[in-house]
C-alpha positions in Angstrom: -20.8 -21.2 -46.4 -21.0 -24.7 -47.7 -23.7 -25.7 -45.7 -25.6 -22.7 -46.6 -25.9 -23.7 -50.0 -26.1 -27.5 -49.2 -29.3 -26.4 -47.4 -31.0 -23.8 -50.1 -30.3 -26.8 -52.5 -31.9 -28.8 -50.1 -35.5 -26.2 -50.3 -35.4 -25.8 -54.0 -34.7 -29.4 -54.9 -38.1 -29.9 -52.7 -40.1 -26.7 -53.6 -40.1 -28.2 -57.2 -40.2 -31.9 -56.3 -43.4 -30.8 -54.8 -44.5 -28.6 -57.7 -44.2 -31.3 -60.1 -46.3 -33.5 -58.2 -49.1 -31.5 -57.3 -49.9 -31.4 -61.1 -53.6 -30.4 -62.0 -56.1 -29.9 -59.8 -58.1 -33.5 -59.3 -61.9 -33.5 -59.3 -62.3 -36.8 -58.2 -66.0 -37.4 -59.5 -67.6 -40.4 -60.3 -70.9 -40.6 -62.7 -73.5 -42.8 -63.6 -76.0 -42.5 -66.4 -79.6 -42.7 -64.8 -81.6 -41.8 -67.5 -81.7 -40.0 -71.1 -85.2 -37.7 -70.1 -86.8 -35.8 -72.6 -84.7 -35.4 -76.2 -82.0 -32.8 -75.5 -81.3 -34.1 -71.6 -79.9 -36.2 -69.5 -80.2 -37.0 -66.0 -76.8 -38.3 -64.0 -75.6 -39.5 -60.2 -72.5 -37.7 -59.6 -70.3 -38.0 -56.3 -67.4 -37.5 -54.8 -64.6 -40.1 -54.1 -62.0 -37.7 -52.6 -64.2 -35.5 -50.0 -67.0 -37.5 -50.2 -69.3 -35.8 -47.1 -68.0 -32.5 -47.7 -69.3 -32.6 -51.5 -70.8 -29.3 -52.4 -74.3 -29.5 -54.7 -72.6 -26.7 -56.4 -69.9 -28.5 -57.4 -71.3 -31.6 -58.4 -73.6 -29.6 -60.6 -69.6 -27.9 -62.3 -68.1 -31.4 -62.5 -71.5 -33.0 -64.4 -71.1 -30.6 -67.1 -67.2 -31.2 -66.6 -67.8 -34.9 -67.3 -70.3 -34.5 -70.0 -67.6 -32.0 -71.8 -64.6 -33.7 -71.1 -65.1 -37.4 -70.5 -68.9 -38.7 -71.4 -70.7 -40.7 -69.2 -70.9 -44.7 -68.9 -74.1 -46.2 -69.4 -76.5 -47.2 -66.8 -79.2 -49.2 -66.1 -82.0 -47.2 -68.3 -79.2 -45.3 -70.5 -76.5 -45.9 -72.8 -73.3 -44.6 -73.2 -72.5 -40.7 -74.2 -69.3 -39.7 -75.4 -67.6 -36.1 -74.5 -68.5 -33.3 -76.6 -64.6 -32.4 -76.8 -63.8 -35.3 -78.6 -60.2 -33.7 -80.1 -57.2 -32.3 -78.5 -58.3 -28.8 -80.9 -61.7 -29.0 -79.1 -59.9 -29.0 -75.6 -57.4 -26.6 -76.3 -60.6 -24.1 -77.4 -62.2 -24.9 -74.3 -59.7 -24.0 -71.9 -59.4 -20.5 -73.2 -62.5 -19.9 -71.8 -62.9 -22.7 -68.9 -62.2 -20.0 -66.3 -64.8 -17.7 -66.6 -67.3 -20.5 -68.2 -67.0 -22.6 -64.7 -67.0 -19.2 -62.7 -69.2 -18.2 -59.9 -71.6 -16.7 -62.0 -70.5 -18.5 -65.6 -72.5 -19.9 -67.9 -72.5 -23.5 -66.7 -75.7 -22.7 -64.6 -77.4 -21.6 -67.8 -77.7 -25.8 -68.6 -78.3 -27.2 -65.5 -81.6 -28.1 -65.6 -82.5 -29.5 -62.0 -80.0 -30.8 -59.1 -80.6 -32.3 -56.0 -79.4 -34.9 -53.4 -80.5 -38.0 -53.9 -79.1 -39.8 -51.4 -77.1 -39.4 -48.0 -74.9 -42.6 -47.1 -74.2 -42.7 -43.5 -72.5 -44.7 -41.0 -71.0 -47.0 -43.6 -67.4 -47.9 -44.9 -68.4 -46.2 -48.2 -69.8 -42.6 -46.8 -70.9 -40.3 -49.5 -73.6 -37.3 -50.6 -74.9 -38.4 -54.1 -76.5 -36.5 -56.4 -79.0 -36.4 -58.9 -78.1 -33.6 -62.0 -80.2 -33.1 -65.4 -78.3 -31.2 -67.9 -79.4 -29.6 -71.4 -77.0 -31.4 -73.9 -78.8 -29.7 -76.4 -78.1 -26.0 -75.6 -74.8 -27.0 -74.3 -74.2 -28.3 -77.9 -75.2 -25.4 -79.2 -72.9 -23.2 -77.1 -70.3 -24.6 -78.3 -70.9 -24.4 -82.0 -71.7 -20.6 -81.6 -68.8 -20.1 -79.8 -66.6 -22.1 -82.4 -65.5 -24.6 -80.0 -66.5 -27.7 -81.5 -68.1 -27.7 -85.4 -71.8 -27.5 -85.9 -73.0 -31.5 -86.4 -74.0 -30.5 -89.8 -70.9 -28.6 -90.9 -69.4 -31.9 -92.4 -72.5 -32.3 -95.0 
């Protein structure tokens, strides 16, 4: 009997050492500014560093507007720096109310991706990886938000 319950300790105390570990889901993209287009866009270079030849276009096109929501992009060689439009933790905590159905199959993240493609296969080299090239509207993005009373309208403070 004893061992019995020495071993179903044994299973929970590692179902939940392995629950608390697996924590939230990692994207594991990487981004780099290429260039602010026309007023209201912005191109980027997004790719994978955990699954780097399996990258889907699909989902670099999620985790661009991902990056430009939750973390900005660093600046590049034609671009400088933008911040995240979620700048607070009130900002976030809207967000995720509706981050399910938003990043969704058929969500309204494809409503500001403007143009995707590969830019560039890297083969046959220690650093294999699909990059690729994604333009998103900031602008209507921006104003998404503010209509859905996620982040305050730029002019609300005035």
């Amino acid at each position: 009997m004893k061992l019995k319950m020495k071993r179903l300790l044994l299973v929970v105390c590692f179902f939940f050492s392995v629950w608390a570990f697996a924590g939230p889901k990692q994207r594991g993209y990487q981004t780099e500014c290429v260039a602010p287009e026309t007023v209201g866009y912005v191109s980027i270079n997004i790719w994978n560093t955990i699954k780097p030849l399996k990258y889907k276009l699909k989902h670099a096109q999620k985790d661009a507007i991902h990056a430009l929501l939750f973390s900005g992009y660093a600046a590049g060689n034609t671009c400088s720096t933008i911040p995240a439009m979620l700048r607070t933790n009130e900002e976030r905590t809207h967000f995720e109310k509706v981050e399910k159905q938003f990043f969704s199959r058929w969500g309204k993240w494809r409503m500001f991706v403007r143009s995707a493609s590969l830019k560039s296969s890297v083969n046959n080299t220690p650093n294999d990886r699909l990059i690729y090239t994604v333009s998103i509207s900031k602008n209507d993005l921006r104003k998404y938000l503010e209509d859905n009373n996620i982040i305050q309208k730029l002019n609300s403070g005035f």
